[in-house]
C-alpha positions as a printed NumPy array, in Angstrom:
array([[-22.477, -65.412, -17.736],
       [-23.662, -62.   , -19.147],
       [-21.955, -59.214, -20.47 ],
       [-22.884, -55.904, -19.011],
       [-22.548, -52.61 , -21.927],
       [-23.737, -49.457, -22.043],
       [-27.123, -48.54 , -24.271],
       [-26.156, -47.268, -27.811],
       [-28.487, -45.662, -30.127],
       [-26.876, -45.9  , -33.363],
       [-29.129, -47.894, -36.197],
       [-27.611, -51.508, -35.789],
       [-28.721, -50.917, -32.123],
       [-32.166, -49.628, -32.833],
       [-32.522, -52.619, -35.257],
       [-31.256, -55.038, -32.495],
       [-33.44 , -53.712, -29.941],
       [-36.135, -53.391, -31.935],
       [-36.007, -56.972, -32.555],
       [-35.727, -57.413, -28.573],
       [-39.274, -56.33 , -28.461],
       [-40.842, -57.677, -31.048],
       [-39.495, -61.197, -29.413],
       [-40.148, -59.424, -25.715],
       [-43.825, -57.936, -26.885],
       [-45.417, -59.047, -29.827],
       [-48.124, -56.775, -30.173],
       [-46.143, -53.957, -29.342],
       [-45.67 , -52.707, -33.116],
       [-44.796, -49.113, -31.834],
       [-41.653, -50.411, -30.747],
       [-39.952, -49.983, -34.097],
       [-36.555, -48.648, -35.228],
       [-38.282, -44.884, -36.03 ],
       [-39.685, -44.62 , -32.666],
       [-36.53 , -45.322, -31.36 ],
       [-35.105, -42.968, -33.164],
       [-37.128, -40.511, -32.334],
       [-36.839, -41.088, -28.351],
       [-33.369, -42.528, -27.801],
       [-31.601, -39.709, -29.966],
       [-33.457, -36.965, -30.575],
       [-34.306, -35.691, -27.214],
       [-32.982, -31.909, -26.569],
       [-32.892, -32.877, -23.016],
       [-30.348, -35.434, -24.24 ],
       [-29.651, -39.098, -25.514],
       [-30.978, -42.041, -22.78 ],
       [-28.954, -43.621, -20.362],
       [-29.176, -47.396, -19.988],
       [-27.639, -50.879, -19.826],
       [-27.948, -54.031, -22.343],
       [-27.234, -57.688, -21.232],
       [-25.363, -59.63 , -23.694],
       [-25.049, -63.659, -23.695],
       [-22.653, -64.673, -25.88 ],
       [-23.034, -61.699, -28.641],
       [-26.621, -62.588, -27.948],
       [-28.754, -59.479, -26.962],
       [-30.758, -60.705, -23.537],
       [-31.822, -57.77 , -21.863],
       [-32.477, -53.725, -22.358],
       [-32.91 , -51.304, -20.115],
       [-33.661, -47.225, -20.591],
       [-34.119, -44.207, -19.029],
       [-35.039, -40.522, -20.981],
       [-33.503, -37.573, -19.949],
       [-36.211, -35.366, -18.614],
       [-35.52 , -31.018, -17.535],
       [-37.873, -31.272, -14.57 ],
       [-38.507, -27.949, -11.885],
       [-38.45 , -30.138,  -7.895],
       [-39.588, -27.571,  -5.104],
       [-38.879, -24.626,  -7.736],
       [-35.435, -25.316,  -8.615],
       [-34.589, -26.831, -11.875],
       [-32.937, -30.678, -12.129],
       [-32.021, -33.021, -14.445],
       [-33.85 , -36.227, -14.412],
       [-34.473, -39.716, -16.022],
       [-37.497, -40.875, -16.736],
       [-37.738, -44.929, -16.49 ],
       [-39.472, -46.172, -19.834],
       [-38.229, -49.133, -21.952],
       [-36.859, -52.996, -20.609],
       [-37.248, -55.861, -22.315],
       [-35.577, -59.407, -21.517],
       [-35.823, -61.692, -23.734],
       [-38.098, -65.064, -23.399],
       [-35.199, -67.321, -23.333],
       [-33.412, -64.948, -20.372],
       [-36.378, -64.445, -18.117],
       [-36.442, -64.961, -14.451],
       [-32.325, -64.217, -14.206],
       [-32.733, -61.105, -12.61 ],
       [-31.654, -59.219, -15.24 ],
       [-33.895, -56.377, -15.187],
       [-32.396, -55.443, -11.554],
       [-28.967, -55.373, -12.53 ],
       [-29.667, -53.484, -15.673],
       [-31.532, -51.022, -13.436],
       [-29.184, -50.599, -10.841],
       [-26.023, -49.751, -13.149],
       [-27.902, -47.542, -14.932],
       [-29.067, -45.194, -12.154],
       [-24.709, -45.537, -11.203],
       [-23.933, -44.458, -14.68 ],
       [-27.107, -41.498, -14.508],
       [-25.344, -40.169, -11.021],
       [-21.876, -40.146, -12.956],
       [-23.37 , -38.27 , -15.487],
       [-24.713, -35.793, -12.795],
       [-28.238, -36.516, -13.101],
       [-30.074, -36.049, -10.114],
       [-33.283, -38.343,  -9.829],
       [-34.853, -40.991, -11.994],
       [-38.908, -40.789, -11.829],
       [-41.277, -43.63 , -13.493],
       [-45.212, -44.456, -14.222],
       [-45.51 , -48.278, -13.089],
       [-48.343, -50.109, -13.594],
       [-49.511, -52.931, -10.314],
       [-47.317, -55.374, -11.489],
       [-44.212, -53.837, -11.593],
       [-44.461, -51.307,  -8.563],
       [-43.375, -53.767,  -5.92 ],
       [-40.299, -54.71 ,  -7.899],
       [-39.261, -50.857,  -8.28 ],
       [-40.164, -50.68 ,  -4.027],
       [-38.757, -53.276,  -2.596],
       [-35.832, -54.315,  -4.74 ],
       [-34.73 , -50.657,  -6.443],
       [-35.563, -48.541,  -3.394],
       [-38.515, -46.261,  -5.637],
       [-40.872, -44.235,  -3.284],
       [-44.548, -44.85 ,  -4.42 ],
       [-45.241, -41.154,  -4.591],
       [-49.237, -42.068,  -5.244],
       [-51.738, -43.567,  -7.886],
       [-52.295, -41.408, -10.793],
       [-55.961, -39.715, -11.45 ],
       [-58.166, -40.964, -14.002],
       [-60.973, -38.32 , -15.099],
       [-63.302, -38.215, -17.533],
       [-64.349, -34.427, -19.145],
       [-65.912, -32.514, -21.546],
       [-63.812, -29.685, -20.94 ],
       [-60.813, -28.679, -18.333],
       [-60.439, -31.437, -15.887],
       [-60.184, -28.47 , -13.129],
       [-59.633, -24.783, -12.845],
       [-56.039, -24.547, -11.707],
       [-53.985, -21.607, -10.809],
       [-51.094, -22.693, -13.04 ],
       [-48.68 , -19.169, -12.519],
       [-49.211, -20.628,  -8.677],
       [-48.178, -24.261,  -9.732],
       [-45.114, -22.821, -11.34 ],
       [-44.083, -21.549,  -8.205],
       [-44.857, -24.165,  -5.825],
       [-45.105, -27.518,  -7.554],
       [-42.865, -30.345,  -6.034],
       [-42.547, -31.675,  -9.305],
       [-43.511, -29.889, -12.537],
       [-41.68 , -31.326, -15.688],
       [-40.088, -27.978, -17.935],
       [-41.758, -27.59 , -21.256],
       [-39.562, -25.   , -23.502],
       [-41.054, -24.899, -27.266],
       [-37.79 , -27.377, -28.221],
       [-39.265, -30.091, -26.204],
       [-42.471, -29.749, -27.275],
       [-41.64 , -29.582, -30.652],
       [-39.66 , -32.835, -30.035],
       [-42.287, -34.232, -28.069],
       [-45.19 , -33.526, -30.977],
       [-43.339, -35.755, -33.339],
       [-44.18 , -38.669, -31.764],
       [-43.592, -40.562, -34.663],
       [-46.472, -43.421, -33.118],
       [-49.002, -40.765, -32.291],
       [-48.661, -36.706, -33.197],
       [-49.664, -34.5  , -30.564],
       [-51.382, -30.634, -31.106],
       [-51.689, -28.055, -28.838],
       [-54.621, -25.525, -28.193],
       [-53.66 , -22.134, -26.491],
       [-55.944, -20.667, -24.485],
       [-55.298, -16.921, -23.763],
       [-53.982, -16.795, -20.619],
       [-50.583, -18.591, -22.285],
       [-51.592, -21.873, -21.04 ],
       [-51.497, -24.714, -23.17 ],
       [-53.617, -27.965, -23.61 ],
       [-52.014, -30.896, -25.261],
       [-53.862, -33.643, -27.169],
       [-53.975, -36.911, -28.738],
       [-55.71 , -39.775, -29.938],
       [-55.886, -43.014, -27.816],
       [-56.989, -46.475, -28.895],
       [-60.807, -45.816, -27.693],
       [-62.963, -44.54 , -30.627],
       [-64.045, -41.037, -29.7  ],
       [-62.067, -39.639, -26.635],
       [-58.828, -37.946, -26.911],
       [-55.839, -37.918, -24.046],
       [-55.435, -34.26 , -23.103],
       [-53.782, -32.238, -20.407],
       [-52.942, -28.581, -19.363],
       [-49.855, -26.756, -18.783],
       [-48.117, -24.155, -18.632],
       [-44.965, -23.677, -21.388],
       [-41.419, -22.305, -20.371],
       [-41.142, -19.146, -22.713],
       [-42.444, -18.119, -25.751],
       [-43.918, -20.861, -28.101],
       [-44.467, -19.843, -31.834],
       [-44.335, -22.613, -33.806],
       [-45.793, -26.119, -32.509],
       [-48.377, -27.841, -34.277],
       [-51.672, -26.189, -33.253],
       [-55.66 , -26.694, -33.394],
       [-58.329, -26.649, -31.68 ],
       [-59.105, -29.531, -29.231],
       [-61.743, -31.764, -30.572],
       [-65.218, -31.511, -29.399],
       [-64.793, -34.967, -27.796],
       [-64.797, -36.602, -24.155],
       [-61.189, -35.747, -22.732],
       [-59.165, -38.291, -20.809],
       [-56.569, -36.571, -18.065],
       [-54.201, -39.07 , -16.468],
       [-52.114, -37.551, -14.236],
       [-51.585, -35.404, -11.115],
       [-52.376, -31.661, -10.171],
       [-50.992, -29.909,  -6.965],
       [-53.936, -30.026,  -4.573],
       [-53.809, -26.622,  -3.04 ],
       [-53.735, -24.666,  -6.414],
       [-56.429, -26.389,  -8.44 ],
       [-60.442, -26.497,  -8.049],
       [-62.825, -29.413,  -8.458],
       [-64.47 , -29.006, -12.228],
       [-66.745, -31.661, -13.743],
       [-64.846, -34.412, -14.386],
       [-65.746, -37.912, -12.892],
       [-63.278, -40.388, -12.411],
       [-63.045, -43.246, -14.52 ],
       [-64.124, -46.268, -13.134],
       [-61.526, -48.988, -11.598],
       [-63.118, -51.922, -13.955],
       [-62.535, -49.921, -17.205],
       [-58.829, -48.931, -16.447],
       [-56.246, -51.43 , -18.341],
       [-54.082, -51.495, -14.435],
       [-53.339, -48.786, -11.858],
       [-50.875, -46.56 , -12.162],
       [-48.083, -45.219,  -9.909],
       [-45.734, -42.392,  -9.632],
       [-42.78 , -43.728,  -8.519],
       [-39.355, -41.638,  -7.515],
       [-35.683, -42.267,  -6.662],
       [-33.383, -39.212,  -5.561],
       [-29.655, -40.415,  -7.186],
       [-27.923, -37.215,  -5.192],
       [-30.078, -37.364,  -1.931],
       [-30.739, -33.667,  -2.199],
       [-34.715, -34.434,  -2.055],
       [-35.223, -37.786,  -1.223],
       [-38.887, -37.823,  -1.425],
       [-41.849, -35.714,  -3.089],
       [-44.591, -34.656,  -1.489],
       [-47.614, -36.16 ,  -2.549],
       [-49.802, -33.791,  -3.232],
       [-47.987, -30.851,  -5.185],
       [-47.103, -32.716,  -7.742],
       [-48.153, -31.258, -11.488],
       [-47.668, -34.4  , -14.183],
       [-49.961, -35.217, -17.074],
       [-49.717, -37.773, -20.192],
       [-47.02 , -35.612, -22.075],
       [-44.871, -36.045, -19.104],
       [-44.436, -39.705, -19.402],
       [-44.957, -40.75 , -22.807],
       [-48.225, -42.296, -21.785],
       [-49.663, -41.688, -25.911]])
């Protein structure tokens, strides 16, 4: 018999679920009590919404979604982004995940949010699909550059993106203190922005292009390394043209990944493939 409560994000909590993943994924230092922090509290979009499994005052299962300010078909929504579950070795195979899932996307409705949106790698895809009701929107790109991945018409991606996550100089500020992995920006002067950071290969940075909602005065800037730049993401296909990246190749990706979506208000029950605008700082990817 489990106990069903609501995700907390005061410090015992962080401590206990920190511990969850250590247990849950042992090489998955980043998963400390400051990262949590730093994501489960400090968001100005909002605190996450989620679901723990107790067993006996025993923590078995987690389960969290980030508040996310995201523009679908030009009008402005709030969202959840899908991020952390753990269940714990000794609770595996109960079906736990599911049930945290599916009271968590009744307590993100209550709360008026309108949508919960995920990156799933092959593995867990089907699960979101067939059990959770996800639509696999479509693989995300893998490119390889020296420079922009593609010239894109971003004032024409503003206005007609299915899905463009809103960037205001709070959340980016927020999102640069990725207490695991800083990110900079680079401006380039037609206001758009390029955000960067390292990854765990030697000598290529993550980067990807936007464009910021309002003025921006005071992020963390320089200039993007002179390195090979890795996009993962999506661009709308009618306002971008093909530059020189190459894709990366199948055999050196860690798993495919998938943009997956789930309307909680039925007001747009699917996205449109391709205008969809989404790039590593949209799903805490680095």
């Amino acid at each position: 018999m489990f106990d069903f409560v609501p995700t907390r994000s005061d410090g015992d909590a962080l401590r206990e679920y920190a511990e969850l993943f250590r247990a849950s994924f042992p090489d998955a230092g980043h998963l400390n009590e400051t990262y949590l922090k730093w994501l489960y509290s400090e968001n100005p979009s909002g605190k996450v919404v989620g679901f723990d499994a107790y067993a006996e005052g025993r923590l078995a299962a987690h389960y969290v979604t980030v508040p996310a300010d995201v523009f679908i078909q030009g009008v402005r929504q709030r969202g959840l982004l899908s991020l952390n579950t753990a269940t714990h070795p000794d609770f595996q195979g109960k079906g736990l995940f599911t049930e945290l899932a599916r009271r968590t996307y009744e307590r993100g409705a209550e709360l008026g949010f309108n949508f919960v949106y995920g990156v799933a790698n092959a593995n867990s895809t089907p699960g979101f699909i067939r059990k959770l009701g996800f639509q696999l929107v479509r693989p995300l790109d893998a490119k390889i550059s020296l420079g922009h991945v593609a010239k894109v018409d971003w004032p024409a991606v503003c206005r007609t993106a299915a899905f463009r996550r809103q960037w205001t100089e709070a959340h980016l500020a927020w999102r640069a203190r990725n207490p695991q992995n800083a990110i900079r920006f680079a401006s380039n002067r037609d206001g758009v922005l390029t955000a960067f950071a390292s990854t765990d290969k030697p000598g290529v940075v993550v980067a990807g292009e936007f464009s910021p909602d309002g003025p921006v005065t005071a992020l963390p800037c320089a200039s993007v390394p002179i390195l090979p730049r890795l996009f993962i993401g999506l661009l709308p296909e009618a306002s971008r043209r093909r530059g020189l990246a190459i894709d990366v190749p199948k055999a050196l990706r860690p798993s495919p990944l998938n943009l997956i979506y789930l309307s909680l208000d039925q007001k747009q029950k699917t996205l449109p493939a391709d205008q969809i605008a989404l790039s590593f700082l949209d799903f805490d990817a680095y």
